[in-house]
KELO-829897 format. One line per 10 residues: number of its first residue (from 1); their letters; for each residue x, y, z of N, C-alpha, C, O. Coordinates in steps of 0.2 Angstrom, whole numbers, plus 5000, padded with zeros to 4 digits. Example, Ala and Ser with C-alpha at 12.3 -4.5 7.8 and 13.67 -1.06 7.14 Angstrom:
BEGIN
1) AS) 5066,4972,5039,5062,4978,5039,5066,4984,5039,5071,4983,5042; 5064,4989,5035,5068,4995,5036,5064,5000,5039,5067,5006,5040
! end
This chain:
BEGIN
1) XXXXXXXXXX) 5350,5081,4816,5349,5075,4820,5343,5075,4824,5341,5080,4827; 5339,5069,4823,5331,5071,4827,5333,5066,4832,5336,5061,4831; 5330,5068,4838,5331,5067,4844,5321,5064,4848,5317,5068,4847; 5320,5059,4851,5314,5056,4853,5314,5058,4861,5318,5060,4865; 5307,5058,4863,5306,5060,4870,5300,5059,4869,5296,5060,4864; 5299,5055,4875,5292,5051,4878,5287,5053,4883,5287,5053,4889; 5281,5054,4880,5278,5060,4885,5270,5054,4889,5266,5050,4887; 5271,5056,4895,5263,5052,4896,5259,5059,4896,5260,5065,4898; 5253,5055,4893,5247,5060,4891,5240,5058,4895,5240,5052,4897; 5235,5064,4898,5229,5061,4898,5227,5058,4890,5228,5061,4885
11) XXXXXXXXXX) 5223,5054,4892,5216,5052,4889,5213,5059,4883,5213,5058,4877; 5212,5064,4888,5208,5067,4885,5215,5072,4880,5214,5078,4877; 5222,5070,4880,5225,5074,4878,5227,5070,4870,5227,5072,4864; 5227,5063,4873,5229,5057,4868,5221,5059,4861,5222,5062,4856; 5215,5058,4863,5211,5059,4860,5211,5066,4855,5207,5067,4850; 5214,5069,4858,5215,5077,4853,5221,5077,4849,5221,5079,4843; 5225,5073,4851,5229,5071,4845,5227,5067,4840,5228,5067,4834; 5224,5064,4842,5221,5056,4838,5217,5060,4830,5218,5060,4824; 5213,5064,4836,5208,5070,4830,5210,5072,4826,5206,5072,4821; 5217,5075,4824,5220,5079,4822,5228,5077,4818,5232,5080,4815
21) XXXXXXXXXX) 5225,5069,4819,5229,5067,4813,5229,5060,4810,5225,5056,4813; 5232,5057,4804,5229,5051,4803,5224,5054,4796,5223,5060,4794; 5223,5049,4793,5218,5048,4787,5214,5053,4789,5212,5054,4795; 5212,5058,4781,5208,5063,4782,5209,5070,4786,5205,5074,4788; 5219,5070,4788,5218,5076,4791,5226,5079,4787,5230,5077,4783; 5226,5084,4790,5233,5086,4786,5241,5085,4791,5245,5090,4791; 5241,5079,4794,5246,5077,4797,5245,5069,4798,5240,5067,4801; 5250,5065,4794,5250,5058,4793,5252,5056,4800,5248,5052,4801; 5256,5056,4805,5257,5055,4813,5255,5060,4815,5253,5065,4812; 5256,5058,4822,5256,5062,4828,5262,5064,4829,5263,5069,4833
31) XXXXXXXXXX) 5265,5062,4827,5272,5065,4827,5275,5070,4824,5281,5073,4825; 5270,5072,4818,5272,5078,4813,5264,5081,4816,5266,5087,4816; 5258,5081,4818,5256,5084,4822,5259,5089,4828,5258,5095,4827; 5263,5085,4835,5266,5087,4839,5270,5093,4838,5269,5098,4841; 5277,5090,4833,5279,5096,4830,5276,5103,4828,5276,5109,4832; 5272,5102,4823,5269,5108,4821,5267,5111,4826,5270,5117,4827; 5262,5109,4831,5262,5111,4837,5267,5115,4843,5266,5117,4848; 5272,5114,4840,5276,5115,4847,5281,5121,4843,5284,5126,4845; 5280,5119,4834,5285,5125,4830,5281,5131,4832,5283,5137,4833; 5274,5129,4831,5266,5137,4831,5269,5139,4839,5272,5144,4840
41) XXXXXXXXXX) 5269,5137,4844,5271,5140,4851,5279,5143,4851,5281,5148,4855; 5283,5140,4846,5290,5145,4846,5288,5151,4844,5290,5156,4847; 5285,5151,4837,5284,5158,4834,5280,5161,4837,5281,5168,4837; 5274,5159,4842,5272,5163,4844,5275,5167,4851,5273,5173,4853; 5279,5163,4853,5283,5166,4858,5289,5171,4856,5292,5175,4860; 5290,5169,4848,5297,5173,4846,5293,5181,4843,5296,5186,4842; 5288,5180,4842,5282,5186,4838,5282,5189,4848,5285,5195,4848; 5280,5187,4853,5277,5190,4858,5284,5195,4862,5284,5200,4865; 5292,5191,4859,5296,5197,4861,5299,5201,4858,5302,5206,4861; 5298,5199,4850,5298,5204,4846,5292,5210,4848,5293,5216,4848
51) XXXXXXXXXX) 5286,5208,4849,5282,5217,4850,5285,5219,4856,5287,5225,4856; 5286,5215,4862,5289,5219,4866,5296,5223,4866,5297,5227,4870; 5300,5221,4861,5305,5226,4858,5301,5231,4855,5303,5237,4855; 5296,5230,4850,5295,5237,4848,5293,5242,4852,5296,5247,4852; 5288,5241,4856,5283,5242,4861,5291,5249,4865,5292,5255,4866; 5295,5244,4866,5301,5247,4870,5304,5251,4868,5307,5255,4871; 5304,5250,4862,5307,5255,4856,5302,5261,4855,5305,5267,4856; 5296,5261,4854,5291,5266,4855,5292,5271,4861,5292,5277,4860; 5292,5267,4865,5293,5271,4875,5300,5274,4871,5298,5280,4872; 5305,5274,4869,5311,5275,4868,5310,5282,4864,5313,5287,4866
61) XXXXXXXXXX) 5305,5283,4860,5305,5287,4853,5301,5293,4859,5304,5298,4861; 5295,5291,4860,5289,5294,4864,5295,5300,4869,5294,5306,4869; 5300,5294,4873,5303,5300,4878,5309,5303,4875,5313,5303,4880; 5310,5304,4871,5314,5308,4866,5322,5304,4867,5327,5307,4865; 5323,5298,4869,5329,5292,4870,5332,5289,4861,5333,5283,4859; 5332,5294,4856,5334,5292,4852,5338,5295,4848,5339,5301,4849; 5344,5292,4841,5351,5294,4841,5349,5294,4832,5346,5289,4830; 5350,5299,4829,5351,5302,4822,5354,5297,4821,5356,5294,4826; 5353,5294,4812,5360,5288,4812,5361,5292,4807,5358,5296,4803; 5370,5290,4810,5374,5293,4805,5378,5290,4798,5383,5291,4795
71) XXXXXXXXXX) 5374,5287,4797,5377,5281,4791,5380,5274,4794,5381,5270,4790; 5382,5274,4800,5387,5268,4801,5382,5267,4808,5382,5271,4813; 5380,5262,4808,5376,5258,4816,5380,5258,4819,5379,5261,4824; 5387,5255,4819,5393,5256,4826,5394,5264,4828,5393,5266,4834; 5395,5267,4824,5394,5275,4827,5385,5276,4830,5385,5275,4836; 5383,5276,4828,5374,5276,4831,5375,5274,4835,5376,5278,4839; 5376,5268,4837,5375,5262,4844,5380,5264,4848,5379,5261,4854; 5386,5267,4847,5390,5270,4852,5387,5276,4854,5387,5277,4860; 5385,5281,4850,5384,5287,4853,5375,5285,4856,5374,5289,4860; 5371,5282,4855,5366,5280,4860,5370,5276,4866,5368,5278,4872
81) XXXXXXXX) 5374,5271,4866,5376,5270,4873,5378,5274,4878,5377,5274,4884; 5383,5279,4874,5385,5285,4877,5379,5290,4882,5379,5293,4887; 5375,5289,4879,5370,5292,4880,5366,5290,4886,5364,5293,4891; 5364,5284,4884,5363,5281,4889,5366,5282,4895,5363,5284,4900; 5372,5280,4896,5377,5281,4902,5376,5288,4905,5378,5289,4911; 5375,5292,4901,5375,5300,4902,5366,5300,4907,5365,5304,4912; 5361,5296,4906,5354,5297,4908,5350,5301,4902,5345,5305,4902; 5354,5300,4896,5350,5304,4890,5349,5311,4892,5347,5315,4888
! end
């Protein structure tokens, strides 16, 4: 279900949309413009907390905070919490 929301813009913000859509560009509105725009800042924000999980997971490996898997992730994930609660 699509949902509308009314934004007042500068001038110089109106005129940057104006650019970048409409005849001769690759978004017929500003309103499949905006989107686009705002889906590129999700992923980019969904991309920025996925590295810092990896990043996390690195520091993890690096300080020897890691658990053999045993075949089965609920055994793994239970014997890393374990572990955890212990101070590794």
């Amino acid at each position: 279900m699509a949902s509308s929301i009314n934004l007042s813009l500068t001038e110089e913000l109106r005129e940057f949309i104006d650019r970048n859509c409409g005849e001769g560009s690759e978004f017929a509105t500003a309103s499949e413009f905006l989107r686009d725009v705002i889906r590129e800042k999700k992923r980019r924000i969904e991309a920025a907390a996925l590295r810092d999980s990896v990043i996390e997971g690195y520091g993890d490996v690096t300080k020897g905070r890691l658990v053999e898997f045993s075949g089965s992730l609920r055994e793994s994930l239970a014997e890393a919490r374990s572990r955890e609660k212990k101070g590794w």
